[in-house]
C-alpha positions, 0 to 999 in steps of 0.5 A: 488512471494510469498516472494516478497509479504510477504517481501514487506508487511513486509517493508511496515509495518515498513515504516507505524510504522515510519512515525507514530512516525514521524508525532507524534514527528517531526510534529508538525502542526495539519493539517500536521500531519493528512495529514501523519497520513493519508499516515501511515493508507493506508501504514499499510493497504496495508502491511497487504494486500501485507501480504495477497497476499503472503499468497494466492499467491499458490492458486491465480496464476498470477491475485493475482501477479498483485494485489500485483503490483497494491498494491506495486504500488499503495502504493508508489504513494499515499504515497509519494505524501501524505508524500511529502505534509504533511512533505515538504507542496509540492503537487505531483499534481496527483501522489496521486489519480492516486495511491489511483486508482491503490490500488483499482484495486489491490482490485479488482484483488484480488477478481477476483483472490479469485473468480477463481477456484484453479490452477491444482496441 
């Protein structure tokens, strides 16, 4: 699972360096464009957090496999709703804080996994 996280991370990173230059060059509504700017500030958070995960992912054991789901998860929801708003004005309804709620829980996970002792090699 540890390159999944690393190769997940990696795209995502790439995802938020994209829609940075499309909301700086394609969007051109103020309001809209901090709406997407929104979505690339937690998309290039969490690539470093599912970057994070791999990293840990040998020490962490299965609880730090579900915080990269609940991040990978939790990252395409928000996103997608607030990229679905700010580039196309439609609403995902509750796609978005459903997702920002998964992100948060992939934080949680991540600290209980941290807090646990390391697995028996």
């Amino acid at each position: 699972m540890q390159r999944l996280w690393m190769v997940l991370g990696a795209i995502a990173g790439f995802g938020a360096v994209a829609m940075a230059a499309v909301a700086a060059h394609a969007v051109h509504d103020p309001g809209a464009q901090r709406v997407v700017e929104s979505g690339v500030r937690m998309e290039g958070w969490h690539a470093l957090a599912l970057i994070g995960v791999g990293l840990w992912a040998p020490r962490g054991g299965r609880v730090t496999d579900l915080a990269g789901a609940a991040f990978a998860v939790g990252m395409v929801m928000f996103c997608a709703a607030v990229y679905s708003l700010g580039l196309f004005g439609t609403s995902l309804g509750v796609v978005a804080p459903l997702g920002g709620t998964v992100l948060m829980l992939g934080w949680l996970l991540l600290a209980v996994a941290a807090l646990r002792p390391a697995p028996a090699r």
